[in-house]
DRENVEX-78054 format. One record per residue (C-alpha): residue in one letter; x, z, y. Coordinates in nm, 3 decimals. Each point is the difference from the previous one (the first is absolute). Layout:
N
  rogu       xx       zz       yy
     A        X        Z        Y
...
END
This chain:
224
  rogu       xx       zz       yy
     X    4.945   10.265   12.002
     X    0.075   -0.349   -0.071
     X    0.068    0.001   -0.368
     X   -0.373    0.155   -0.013
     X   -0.122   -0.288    0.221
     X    0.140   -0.268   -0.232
     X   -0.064    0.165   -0.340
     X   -0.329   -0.064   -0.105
     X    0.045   -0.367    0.053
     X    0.317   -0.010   -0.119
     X   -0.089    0.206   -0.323
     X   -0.295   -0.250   -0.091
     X    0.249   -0.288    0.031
     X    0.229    0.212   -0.217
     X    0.161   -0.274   -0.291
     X   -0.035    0.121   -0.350
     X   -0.001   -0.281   -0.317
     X   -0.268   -0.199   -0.048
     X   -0.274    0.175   -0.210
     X   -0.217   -0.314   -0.027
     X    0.085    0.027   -0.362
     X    0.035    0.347   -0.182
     X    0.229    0.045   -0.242
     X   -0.048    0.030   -0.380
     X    0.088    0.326   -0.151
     X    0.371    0.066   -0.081
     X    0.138   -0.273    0.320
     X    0.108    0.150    0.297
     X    0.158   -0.156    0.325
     X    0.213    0.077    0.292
     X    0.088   -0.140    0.324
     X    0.038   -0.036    0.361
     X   -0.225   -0.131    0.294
     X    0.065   -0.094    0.340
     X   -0.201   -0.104    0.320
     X   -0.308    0.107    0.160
     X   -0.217   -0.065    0.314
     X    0.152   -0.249    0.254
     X    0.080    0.170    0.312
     X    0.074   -0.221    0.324
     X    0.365    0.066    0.069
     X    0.219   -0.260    0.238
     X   -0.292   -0.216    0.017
     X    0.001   -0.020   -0.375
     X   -0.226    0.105   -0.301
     X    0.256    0.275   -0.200
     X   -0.198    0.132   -0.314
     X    0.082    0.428    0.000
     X    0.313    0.058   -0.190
     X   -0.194    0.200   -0.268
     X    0.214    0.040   -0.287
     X   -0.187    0.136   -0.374
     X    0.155    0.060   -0.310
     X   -0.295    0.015   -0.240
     X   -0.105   -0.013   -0.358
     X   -0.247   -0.049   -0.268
     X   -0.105    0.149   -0.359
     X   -0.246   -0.118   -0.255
     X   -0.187    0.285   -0.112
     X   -0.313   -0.112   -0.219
     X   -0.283   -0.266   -0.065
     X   -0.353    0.105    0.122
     X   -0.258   -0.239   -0.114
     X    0.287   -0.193   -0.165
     X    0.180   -0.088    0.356
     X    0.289    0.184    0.108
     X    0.013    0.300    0.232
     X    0.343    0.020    0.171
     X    0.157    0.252    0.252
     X    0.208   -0.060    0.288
     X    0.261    0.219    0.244
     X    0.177   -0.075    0.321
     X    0.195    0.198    0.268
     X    0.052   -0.197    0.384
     X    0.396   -0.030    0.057
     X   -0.014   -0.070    0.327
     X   -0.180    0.371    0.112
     X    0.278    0.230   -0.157
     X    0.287   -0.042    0.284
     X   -0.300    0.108    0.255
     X   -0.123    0.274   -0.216
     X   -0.344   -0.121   -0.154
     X   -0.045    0.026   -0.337
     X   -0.225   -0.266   -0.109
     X   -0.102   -0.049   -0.394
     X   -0.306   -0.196   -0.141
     X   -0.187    0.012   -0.340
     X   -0.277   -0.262   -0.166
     X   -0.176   -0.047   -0.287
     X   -0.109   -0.365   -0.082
     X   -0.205   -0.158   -0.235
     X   -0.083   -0.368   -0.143
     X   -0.409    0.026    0.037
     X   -0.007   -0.378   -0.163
     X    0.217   -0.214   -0.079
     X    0.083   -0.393    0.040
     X   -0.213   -0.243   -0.115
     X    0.136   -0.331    0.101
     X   -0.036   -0.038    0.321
     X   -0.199    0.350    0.057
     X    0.272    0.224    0.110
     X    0.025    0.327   -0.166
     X   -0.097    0.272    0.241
     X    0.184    0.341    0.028
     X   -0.125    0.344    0.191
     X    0.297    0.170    0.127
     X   -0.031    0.355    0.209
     X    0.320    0.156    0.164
     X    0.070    0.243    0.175
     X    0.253    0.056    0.312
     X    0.141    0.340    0.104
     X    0.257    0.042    0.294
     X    0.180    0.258    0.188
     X    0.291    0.119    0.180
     X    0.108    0.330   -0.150
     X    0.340   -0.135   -0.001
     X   -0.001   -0.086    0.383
     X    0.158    0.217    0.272
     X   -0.061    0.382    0.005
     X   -0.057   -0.006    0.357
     X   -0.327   -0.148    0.005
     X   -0.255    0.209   -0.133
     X   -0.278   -0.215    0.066
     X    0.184   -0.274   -0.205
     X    0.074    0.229   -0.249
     X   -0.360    0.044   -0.092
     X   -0.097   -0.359    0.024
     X   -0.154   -0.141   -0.369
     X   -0.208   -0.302   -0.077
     X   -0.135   -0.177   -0.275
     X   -0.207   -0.279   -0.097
     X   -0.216   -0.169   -0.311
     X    0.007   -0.378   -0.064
     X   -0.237   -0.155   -0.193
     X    0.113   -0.390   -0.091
     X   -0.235   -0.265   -0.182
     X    0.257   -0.267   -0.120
     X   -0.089   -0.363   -0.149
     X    0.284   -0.132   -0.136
     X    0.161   -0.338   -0.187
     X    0.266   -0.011   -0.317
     X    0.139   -0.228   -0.160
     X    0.337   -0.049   -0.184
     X    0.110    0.341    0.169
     X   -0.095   -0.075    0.349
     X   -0.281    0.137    0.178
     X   -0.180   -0.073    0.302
     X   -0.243    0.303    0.153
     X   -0.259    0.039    0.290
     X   -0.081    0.353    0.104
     X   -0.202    0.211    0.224
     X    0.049    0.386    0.057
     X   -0.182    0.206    0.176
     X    0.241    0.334    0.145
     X   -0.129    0.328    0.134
     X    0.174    0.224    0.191
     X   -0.068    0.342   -0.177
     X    0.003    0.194    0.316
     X   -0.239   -0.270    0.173
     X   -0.187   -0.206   -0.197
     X   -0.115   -0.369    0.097
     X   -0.011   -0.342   -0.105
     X    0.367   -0.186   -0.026
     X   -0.026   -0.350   -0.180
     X    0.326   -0.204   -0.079
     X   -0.003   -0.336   -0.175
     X    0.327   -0.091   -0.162
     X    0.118   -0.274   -0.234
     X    0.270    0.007   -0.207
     X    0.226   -0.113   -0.296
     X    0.246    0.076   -0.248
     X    0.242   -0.181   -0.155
     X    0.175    0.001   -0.346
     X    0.358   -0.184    0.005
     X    0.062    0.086   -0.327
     X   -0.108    0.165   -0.278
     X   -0.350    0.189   -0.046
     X    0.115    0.336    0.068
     X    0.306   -0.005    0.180
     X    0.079   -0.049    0.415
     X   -0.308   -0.114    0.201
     X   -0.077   -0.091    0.363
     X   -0.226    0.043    0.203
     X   -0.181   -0.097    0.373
     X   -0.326    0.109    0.174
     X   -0.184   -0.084    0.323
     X   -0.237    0.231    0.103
     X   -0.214    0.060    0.357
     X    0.024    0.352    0.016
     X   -0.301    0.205    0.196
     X   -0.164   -0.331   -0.019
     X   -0.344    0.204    0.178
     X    0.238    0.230    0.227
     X    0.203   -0.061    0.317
     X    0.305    0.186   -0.022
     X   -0.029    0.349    0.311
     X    0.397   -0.041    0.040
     X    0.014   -0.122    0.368
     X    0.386    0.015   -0.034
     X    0.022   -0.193   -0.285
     X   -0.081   -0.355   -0.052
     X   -0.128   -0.131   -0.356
     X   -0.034   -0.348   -0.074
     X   -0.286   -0.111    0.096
     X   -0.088    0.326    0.027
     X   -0.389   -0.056    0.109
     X   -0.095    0.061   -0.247
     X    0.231    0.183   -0.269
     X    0.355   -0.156   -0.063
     X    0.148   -0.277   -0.190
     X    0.254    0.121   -0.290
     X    0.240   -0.186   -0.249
     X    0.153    0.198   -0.316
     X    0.296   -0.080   -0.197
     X    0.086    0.191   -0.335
     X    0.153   -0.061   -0.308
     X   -0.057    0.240   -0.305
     X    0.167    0.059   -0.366
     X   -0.231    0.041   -0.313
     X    0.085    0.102   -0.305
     X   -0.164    0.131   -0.356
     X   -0.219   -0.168   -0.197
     X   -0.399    0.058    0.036
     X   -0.139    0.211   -0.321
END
């Protein structure tokens, strides 16, 4: 099956909103994020139309840094039948010091299938996959803006290995603290990994696959 071929790459490069900085209790955030790997099409790079709507809860301090909660379901899956949701937890291990960026530990996990896809194919039908993420993130504020370097580490629940990607990333604040906020990553997905999709062609694609993400997101409340 094709969609199976493509998912676990496509799943790690799934967009969510950036969780380089939790969220203080009482804020939450929503929003939507596009792009993905670059696949090769008509002698172009095309990132994968991935489309995320996502969002993010503060739930507590621990240590006296905040612990936040994020949620996302893939768009772009549901016409084809595959369900595809995501949970994380994140939290701010240290925090800035001037130029020492604060770093945050964020774990998520991935879970996909296509119970919704077409009766006829039983095999299909029974197809299920899931993944856990596990991000270190260094990351840069000031004035509402902030800058982040990451590195995750994903493993396929159903067969375990190593699966680096580096991505870099920022956010942007046009406005007030609080309100609309954008946001752009570059990562190198499978960074350690050759993608086995012979039919396929990611960019560069030996090894892993190049990836741009758009997003904007909406936050609102007021931390506690």
């Amino acid at each position: 099956m094709a969609w199976r071929s493509l998912l676990p790459l496509s799943l790690v490069a799934c967009g969510t909103l950036s969780g380089a900085r939790p969220l203080e209790p009482g804020q939450h955030e929503v929003g939507l994020v596009l792009g993905g790997p670059m696949l090769e099409l008509f002698g172009a790079p095309i990132p994968l139309p991935n489309a995320v709507v996502a969002g993010r809860s503060g739930l507590t301090r621990v240590s006296g840094r905040p612990l936040d909660l994020g949620y996302g379901l893939n768009l772009t899956g549901l016409p084809f039948g595959v369900v595809a949701l995501h949970g994380d937890v994140g939290w701010m291990a240290t925090e800035q010091r001037g130029a020492v960026p604060a770093i945050t530990i964020r774990d998520r996990l991935f879970f996909a299938n296509n119970a919704l896809g077409p009766a006829k194919d039983p095999e299909a039908s029974k197809a299920v996959w899931a993944a856990d993420e596990l991000a270190v993130l260094a990351s840069w504020a000031s004035h509402g803006d902030v800058l982040w370097l990451g590195l995750s580490q994903t493993t396929d629940l159903t067969a375990p290995g190593l699966l680096l990607t580096p991505s870099f990333g920022g956010s942007l604040d046009p406005g007030e603290a609080g309100g609309l906020r954008l946001q752009a990553e570059l990562s190198w997905y499978a960074v350690n990994r050759a993608p086995d999709v012979a039919s396929i062609h990611f960019v560069p694609g030996k090894p892993g696959a190049f990836g741009v993400q758009l997003g904007f997101a909406y936050g609102f409340g007021s931390a506690r």
